[in-house]
BADREN-226721 format. One record per residue (C-alpha): x, y, z. Coordinates in steps of 0.001 Angstrom, whole numbers, plus 500000, padded with zeros to 6 digits. Example, Ala and Ser with C-alpha at 12.3 -4.5 7.8 and 13.67 -1.06 7.14 Angstrom:
BEGIN
+--------+--------+--------+
:      X :      Y :      Z :
+--------+--------+--------+
: 512300 : 495500 : 507800 :
: 513670 : 498940 : 507140 :
+--------+--------+--------+
//
This chain:
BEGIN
+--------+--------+--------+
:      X :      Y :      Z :
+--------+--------+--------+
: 962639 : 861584 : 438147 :
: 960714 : 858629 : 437771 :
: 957220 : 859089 : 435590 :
: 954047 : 856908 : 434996 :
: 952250 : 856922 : 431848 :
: 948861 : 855966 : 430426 :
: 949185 : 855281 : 427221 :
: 945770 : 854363 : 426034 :
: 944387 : 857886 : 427510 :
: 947407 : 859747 : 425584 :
: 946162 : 858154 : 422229 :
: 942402 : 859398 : 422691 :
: 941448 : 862059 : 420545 :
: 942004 : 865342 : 421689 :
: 938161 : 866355 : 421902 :
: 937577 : 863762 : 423988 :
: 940814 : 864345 : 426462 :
: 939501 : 868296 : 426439 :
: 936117 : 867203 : 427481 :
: 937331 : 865057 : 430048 :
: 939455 : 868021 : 431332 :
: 936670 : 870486 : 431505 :
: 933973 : 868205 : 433050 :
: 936920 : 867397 : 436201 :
: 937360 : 870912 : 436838 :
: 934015 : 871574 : 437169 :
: 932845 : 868191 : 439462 :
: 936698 : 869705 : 441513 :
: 934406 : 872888 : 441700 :
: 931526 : 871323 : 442798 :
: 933682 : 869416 : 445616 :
: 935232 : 872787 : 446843 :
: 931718 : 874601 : 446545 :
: 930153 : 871482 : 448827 :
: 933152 : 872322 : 451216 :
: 933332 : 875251 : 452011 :
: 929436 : 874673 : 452086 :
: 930354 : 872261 : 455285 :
: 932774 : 874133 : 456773 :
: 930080 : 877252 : 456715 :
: 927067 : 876095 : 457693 :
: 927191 : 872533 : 458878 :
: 927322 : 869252 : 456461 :
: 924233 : 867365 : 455997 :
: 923605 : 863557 : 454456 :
: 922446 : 865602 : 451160 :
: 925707 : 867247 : 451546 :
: 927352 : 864291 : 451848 :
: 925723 : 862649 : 449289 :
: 926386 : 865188 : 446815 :
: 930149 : 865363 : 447605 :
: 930305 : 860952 : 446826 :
: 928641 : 861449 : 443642 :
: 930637 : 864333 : 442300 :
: 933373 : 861891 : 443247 :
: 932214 : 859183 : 441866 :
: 931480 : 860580 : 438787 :
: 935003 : 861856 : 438337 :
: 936113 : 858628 : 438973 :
: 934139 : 857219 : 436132 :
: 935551 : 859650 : 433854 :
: 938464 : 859492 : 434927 :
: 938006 : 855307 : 434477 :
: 936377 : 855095 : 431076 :
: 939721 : 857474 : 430149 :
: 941861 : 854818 : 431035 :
: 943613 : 856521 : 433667 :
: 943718 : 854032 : 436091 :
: 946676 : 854870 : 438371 :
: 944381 : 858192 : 439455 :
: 941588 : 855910 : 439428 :
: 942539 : 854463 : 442446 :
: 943264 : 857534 : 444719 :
: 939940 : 858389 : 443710 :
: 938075 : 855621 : 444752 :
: 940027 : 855380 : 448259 :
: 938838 : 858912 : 448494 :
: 935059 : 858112 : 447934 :
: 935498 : 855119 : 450200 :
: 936386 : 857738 : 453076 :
: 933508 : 860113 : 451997 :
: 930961 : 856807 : 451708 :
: 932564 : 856162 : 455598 :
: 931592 : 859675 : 456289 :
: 928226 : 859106 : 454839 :
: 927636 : 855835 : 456766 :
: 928573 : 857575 : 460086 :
: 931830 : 855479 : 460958 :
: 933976 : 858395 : 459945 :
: 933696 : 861372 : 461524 :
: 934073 : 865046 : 459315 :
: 936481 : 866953 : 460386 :
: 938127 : 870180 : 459340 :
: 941677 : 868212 : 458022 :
: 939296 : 865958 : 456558 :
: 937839 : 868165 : 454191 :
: 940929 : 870155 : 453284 :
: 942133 : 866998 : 452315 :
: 939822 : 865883 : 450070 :
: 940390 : 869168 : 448353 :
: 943610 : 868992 : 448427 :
: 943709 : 865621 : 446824 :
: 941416 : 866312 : 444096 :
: 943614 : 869485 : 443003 :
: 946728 : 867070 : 443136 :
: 945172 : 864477 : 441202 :
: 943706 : 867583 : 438589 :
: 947689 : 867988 : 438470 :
: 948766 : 864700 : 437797 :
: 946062 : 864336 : 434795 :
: 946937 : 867457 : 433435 :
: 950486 : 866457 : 433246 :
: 949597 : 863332 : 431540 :
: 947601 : 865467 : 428821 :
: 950482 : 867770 : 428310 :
: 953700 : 865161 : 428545 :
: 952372 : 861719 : 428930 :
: 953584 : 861276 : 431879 :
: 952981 : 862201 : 435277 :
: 955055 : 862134 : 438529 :
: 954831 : 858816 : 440355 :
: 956292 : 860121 : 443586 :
: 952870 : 862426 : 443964 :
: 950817 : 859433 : 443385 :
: 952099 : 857247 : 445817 :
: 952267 : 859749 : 448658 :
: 948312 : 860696 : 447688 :
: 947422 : 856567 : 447451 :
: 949443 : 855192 : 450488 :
: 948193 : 858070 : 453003 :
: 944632 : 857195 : 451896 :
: 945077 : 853778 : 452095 :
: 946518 : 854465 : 455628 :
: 943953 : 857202 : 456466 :
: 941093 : 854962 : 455717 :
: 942677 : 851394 : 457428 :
: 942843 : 853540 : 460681 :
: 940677 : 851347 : 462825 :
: 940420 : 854941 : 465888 :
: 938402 : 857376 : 463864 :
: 939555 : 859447 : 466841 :
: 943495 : 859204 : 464831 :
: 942113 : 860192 : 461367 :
: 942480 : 863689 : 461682 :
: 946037 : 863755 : 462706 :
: 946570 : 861218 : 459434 :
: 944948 : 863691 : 457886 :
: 947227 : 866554 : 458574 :
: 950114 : 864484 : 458420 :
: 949150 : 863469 : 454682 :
: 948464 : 867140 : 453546 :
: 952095 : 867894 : 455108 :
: 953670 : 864821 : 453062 :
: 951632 : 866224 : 449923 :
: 953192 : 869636 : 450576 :
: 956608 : 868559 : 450985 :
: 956594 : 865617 : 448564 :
: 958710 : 862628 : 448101 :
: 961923 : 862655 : 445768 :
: 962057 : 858641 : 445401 :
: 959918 : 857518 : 442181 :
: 958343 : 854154 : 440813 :
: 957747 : 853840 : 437316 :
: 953985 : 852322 : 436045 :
: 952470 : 851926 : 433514 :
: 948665 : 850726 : 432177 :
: 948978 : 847946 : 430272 :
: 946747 : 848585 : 426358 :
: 943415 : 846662 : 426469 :
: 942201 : 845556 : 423302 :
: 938717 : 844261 : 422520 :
: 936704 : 843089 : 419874 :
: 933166 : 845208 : 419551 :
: 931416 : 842559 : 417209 :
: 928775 : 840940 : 419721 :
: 927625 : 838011 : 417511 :
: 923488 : 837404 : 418434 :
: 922163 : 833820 : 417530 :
: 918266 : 833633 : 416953 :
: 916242 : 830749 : 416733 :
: 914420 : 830845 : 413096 :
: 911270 : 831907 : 415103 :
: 913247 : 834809 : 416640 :
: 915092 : 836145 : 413784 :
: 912150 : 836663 : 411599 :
: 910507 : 838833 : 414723 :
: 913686 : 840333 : 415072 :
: 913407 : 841929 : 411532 :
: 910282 : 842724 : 411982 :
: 911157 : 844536 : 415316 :
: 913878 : 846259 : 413104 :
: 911801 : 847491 : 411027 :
: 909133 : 849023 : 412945 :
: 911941 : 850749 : 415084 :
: 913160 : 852480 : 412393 :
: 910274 : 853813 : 410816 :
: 909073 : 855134 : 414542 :
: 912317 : 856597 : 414418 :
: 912179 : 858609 : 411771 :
: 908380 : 859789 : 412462 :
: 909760 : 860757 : 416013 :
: 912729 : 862618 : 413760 :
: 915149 : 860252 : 414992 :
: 918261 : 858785 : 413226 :
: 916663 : 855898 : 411593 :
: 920379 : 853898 : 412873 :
: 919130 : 854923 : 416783 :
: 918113 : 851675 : 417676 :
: 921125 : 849976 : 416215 :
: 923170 : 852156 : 418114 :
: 921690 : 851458 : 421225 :
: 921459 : 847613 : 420591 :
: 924970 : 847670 : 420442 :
: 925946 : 849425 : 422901 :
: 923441 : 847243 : 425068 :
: 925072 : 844132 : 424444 :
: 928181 : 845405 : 425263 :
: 927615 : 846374 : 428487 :
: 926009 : 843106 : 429011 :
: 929071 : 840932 : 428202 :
: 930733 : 843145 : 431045 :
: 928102 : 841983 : 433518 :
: 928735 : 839288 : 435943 :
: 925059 : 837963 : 435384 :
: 924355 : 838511 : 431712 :
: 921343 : 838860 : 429677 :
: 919647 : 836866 : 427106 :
: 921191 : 838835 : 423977 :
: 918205 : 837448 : 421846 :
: 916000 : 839441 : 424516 :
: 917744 : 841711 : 424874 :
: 918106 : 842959 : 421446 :
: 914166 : 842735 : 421122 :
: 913612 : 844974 : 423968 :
: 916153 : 846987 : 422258 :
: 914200 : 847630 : 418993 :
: 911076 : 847485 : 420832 :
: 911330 : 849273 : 423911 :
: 910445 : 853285 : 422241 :
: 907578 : 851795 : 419711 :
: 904801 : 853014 : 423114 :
: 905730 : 856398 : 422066 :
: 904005 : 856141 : 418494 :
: 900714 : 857510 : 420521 :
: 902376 : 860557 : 421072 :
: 902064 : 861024 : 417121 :
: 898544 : 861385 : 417549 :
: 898845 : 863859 : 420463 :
: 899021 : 867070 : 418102 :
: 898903 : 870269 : 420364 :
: 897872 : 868875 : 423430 :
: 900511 : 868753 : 426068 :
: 898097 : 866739 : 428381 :
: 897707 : 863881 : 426020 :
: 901323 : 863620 : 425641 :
: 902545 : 863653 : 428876 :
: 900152 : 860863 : 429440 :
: 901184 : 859457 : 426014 :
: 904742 : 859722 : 427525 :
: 904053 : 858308 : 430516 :
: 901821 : 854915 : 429796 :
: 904924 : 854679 : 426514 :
: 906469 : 851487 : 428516 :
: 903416 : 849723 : 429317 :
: 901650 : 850239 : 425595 :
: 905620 : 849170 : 424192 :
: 905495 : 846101 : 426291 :
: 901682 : 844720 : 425206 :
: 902199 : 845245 : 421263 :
: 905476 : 843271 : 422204 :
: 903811 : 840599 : 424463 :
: 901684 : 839875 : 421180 :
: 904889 : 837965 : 419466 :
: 905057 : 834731 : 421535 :
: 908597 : 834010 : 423219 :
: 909511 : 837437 : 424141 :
: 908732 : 837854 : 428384 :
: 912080 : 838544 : 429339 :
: 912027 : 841798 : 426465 :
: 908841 : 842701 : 427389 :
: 909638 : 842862 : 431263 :
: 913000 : 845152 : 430154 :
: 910429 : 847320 : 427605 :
: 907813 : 847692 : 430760 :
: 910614 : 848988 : 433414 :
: 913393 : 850573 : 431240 :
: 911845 : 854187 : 432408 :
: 911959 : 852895 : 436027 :
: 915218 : 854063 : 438627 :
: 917042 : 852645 : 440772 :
: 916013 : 854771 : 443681 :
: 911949 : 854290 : 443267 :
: 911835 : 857462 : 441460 :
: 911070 : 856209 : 437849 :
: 907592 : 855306 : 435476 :
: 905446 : 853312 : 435299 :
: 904744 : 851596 : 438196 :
: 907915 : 853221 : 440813 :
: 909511 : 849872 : 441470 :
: 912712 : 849919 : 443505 :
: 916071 : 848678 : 443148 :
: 916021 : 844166 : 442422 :
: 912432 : 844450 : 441585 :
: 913709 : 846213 : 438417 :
: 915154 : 843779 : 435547 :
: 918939 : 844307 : 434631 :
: 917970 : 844323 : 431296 :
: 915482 : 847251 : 432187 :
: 918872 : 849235 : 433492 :
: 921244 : 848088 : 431047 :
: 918237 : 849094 : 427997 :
: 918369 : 852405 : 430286 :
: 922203 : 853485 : 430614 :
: 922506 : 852867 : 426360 :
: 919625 : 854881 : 425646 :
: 920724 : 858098 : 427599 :
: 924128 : 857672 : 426425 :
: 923204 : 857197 : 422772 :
: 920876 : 860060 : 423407 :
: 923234 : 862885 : 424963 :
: 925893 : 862081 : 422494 :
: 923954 : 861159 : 418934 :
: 920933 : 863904 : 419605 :
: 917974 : 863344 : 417478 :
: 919312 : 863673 : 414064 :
: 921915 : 861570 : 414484 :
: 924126 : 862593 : 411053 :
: 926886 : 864093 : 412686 :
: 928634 : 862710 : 416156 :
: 928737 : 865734 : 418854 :
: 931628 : 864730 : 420930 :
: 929669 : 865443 : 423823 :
: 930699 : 861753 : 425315 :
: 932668 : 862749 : 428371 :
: 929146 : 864579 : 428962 :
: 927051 : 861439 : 428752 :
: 929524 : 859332 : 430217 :
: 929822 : 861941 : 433238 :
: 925260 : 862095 : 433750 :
: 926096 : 858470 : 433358 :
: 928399 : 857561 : 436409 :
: 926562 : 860778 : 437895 :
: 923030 : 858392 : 437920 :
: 925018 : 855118 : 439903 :
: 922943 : 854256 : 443192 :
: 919905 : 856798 : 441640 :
: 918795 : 856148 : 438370 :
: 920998 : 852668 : 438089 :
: 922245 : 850436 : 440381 :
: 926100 : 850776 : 440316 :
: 927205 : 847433 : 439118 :
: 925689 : 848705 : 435829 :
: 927657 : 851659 : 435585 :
: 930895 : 849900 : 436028 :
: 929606 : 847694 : 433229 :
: 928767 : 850490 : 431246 :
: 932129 : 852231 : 431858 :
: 934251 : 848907 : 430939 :
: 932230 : 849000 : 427834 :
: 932609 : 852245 : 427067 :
: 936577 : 851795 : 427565 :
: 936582 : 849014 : 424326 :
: 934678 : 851211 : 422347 :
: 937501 : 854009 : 422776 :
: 940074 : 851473 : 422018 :
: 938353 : 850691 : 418972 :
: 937874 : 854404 : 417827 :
: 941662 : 855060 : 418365 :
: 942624 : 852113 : 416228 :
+--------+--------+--------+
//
């Protein structure tokens, strides 16, 4: 019996794998609740829509892990779902059985590689090759009958295996900055103030180091980087609008306006140190989404800086899993990463999650060593 491994996901901590564990069986709940949702009353784009993200968000999880063989299955089986969504693949009954099916066989494989480290290659490659074939089929008319004929294979399953493994991935977290002289005295200033706000707003004075960090590693995985310079400033910078709310007291209506106008008062006191525009654009749209649905101003999709997104993704991440007090680490990550990939095409465009998620994968490394 020939077994794959993934050795990098069998040396996370166990907190971690446990979270991971727990936040697939519930998005595998989700899927089978949005099913059987279909099946009795109809599917619907929001339907649909809600079926691709619980999907895709397993497959982020599933991807930051390090489980990559399962990765793959996974995003075959969003590709047919997407199709679905688009309208060039047709829902049928086999259809969604499948998907099921092939999420509770992939549950399976994962939880063998928990409890063994190692998982049975035979399932895999029956689950990948009848997607790959499912979703190549050029008659959407055939894909139902490839459909059944995969859930038969799945029941019946192969006996010939193929050993494979994930090679490790190593990475070095140290993002080295260079400043100008000019820059690097702002950028101490900039330190400063952040961490004083911090602590009036009963944050972890280290927040914004945390999230600085974190920022310029996802930017190294981006095609089109950043300026780290500016991007660190926006980093420091980018929460110093909510000092106002300090002076809000008891009244809720001066906050939420306080809350609200927090980008746009961050980006003038930044716009007052000379050689920062590309911070203080990030700083003015970092509470801004993807899908139009964000603060200040509602801007949509490429109007929106990638600094704004990536400045975005590290602060809810650093958020969910640091809190506000910041002394003691929650290992909630699987959590943040999960809201995370759950945001991609809605809160941030998706070539920033898969930064995000590549990032996220060296820091894990690094914790393990």
């Amino acid at each position: 019996m020939s077994q794959f491994a993934c050795k990098d996901f069998s040396a996370l901590e166990k907190e971690l794998k446990d979270d991971l564990l727990e936040c697939y069986q519930e998005a595998q709940q989700e899927i089978e609740e949005i099913i059987n949702s279909i099946e009795d009353d109809g599917f619907s784009f929001d339907k649909l829509d809600n079926l691709f993200r619980s999907l895709h968000s397993m497959k982020g999880n599933c991807s930051v892990c390090f489980l990559d063989p399962l990765v793959g299955a996974l995003h075959r089986l969003e590709e047919i779902v997407d199709g679905m969504r688009g309208g060039y693949i047709q829902y049928h009954y086999h259809l969604g059985e499948l998907i099921n099916v092939v999420v509770e066989q992939i549950g399976n494989l994962l939880m063998q590689l928990y409890k063994f480290h190692g998982a049975e290659t035979a399932t895999l490659n029956v689950l990948q090759n009848g997607l790959d074939t499912l979703y190549a089929c050029e008659d959407d008319e055939q894909r139902p009958a490839l459909a059944k004929t995969l859930l038969d294979d799945i029941s019946t399953e192969k006996k010939e295996f193929e050993a494979a493994e994930t090679p490790a991935r190593t990475a070095d977290l140290l993002v080295k900055v260079e400043y100008t002289k000019e820059q690097e005295f702002d950028i101490e200033q900039f330190k400063a103030f952040s961490s004083k706000l911090n602590r009036l707003l009963g944050y972890s004075p280290e927040r914004s180091e945390r999230i600085l960090k974190l920022c310029q590693l996802i930017n190294i995985e981006c095609k089109q980087q950043e300026d780290p310079a500016q991007l660190s400033a926006a980093a420091y910078m980018h929460n110093m609008g909510m000092a106002v709310i300090l002076n809000c007291k008891d009244d809720e209506e001066a906050r939420k306006q306080a809350e609200w106008n927090h980008p746009m008062v961050g980006a003038q006191l930044l716009s007052k140190h000379e050689g920062w525009d590309e911070a203080v654009s990030m700083v003015m749209a970092h509470k801004e989404r993807f899908d139009g649905s964000g603060f200040p101003e509602q801007l949509v999709g490429s109007m929106i800086p990638q600094g704004a997104f990536i400045l975005a993704v590290a602060v809810m991440f650093i958020d969910i899993v640091w809190g506000k007090s910041g002394e003691e680490y929650r290992k909630s990550s699987m959590r943040a990463i999960q809201k995370v990939n759950f945001e991609s095409g809605k809160g941030f465009p998706p070539h920033i999650v898969d930064s995000f998620n590549a990032a996220i994968r060296k820091v894990l490394v690094a914790r393990k060593k």
